[in-house]
C-alpha positions in Angstrom: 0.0 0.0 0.0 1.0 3.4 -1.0 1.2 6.4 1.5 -0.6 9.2 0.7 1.8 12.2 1.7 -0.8 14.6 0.7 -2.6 13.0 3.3 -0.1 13.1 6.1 0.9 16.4 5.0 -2.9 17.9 5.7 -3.1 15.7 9.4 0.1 17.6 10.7 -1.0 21.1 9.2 -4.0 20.1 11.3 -2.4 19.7 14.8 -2.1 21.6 17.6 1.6 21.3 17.4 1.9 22.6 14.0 -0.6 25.1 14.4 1.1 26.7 17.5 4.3 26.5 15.7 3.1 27.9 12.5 1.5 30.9 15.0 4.6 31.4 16.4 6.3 32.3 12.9 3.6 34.6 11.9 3.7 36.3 15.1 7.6 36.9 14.7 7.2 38.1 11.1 4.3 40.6 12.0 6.6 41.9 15.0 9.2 42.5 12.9 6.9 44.4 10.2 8.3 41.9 7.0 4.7 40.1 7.2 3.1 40.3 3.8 5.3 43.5 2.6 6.2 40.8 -0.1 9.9 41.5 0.4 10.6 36.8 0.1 11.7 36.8 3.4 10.8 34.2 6.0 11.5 34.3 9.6 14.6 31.6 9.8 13.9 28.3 11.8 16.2 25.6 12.6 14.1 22.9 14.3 12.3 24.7 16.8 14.2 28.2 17.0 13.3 31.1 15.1 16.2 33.7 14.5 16.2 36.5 12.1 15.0 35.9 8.5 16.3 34.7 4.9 15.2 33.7 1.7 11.5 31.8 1.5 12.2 29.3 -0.5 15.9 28.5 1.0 14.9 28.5 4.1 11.9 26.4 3.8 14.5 23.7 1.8 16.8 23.5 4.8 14.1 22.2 7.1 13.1 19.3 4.9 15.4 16.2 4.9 18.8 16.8 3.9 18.4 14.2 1.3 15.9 16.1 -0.7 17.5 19.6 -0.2 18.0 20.3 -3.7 18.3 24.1 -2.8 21.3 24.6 -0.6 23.7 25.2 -2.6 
């Protein structure tokens, strides 16, 4: 049997874990005033630390397995 990632994906986006997590991001990014000013900047996260910000989309590759990090280079 196949998994369905999609699946999985949508169960942990549900969580309270993730969804206190996800808060804690946003809240950071509004404090800092770079929320939605559309300026590709994330706040940076390595496991569960925020601190400062960097590129969206490399910083969103560096917290996926290492083995599928296609973008750290």
């Amino acid at each position: 049997m196949e998994r369905d990632y999609k699946k999985e994906y949508a169960k942990y986006g549900k969580s309270r874990a993730a969804k206190k997590y996800r808060a804690a991001l946003n809240k950071y990014n509004r404090q800092k005033g770079t929320y939605g000013n559309g300026d590709g900047k994330d706040a940076a996260h390595s496991g569960r630390r925020i601190k400062g910000f960097m590129r969206a989309a490399l910083n969103r590759a560096n917290n996926r397995p290492k083995v599928r990090n296609s973008k750290r280079s």
